[in-house]
C-alpha positions as a printed Julia matrix, in Angstrom:
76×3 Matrix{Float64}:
  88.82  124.22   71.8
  91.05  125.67   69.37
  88.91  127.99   67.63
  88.69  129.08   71.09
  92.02  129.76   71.96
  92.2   131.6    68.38
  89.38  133.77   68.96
  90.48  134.77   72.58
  94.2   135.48   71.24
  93.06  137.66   68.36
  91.19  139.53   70.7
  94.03  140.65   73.34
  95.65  141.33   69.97
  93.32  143.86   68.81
  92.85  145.24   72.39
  96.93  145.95   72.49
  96.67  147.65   69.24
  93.76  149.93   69.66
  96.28  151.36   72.85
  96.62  154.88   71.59
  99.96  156.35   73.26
  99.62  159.27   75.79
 100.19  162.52   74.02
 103.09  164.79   73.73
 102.8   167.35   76.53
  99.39  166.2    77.69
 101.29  165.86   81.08
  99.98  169.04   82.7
 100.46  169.29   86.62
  98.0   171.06   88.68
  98.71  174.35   87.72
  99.03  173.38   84.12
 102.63  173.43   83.99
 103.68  171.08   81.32
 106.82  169.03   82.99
 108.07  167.14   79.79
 108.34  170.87   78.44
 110.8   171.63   81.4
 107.99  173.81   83.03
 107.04  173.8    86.76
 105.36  176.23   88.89
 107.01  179.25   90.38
 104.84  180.83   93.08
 106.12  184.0    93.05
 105.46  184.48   89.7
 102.53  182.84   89.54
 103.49  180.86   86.42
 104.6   178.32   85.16
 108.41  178.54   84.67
 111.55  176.94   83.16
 114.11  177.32   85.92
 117.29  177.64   83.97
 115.24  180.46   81.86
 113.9   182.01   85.31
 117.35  181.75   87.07
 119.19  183.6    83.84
 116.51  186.55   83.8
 116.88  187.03   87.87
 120.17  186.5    88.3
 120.24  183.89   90.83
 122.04  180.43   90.74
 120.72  177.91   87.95
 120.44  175.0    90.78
 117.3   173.29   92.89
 117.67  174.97   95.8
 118.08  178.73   94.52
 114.64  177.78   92.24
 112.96  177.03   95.13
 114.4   180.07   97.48
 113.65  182.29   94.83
 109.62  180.63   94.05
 108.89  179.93   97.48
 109.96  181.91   99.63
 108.4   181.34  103.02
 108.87  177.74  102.55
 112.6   178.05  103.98
């Protein structure tokens, strides 16, 4: 019984360990944006975007709801 219990236990220990971390910007959306990057899609671009980058170059507001006026805008 207890050889048992230590083979079973050194098992689930060797299955957590050989858990290999997600990696660092493998996190790409449907469009391939890559969100821990800060990038999301911008339709009328068609690209992905960082919206405090976008909103400097256009000249509009650096909030949510300017981002999405400005990327989408027939979704008003």
């Amino acid at each position: 019984m207890r050889l048992a219990l230590v083979v079973v236990a050194s098992l689930l220990a060797a299955a957590a360990q050989a858990q290999t971390p997600p990696l660092v910007g493998g996190d790409r959306d449907a469009h391939g944006c890559i969100g821990s990057a800060g990038y999301t899609w911008c339709a009328r671009e068609a690209q992905c975007v960082r919206p405090w980058e976008l909103a400097a170059s256009r000249g509009f507001a650096n909030t949510p709801r300017a981002f999405r006026r400005w990327c989408f805008p027939a979704r008003r």
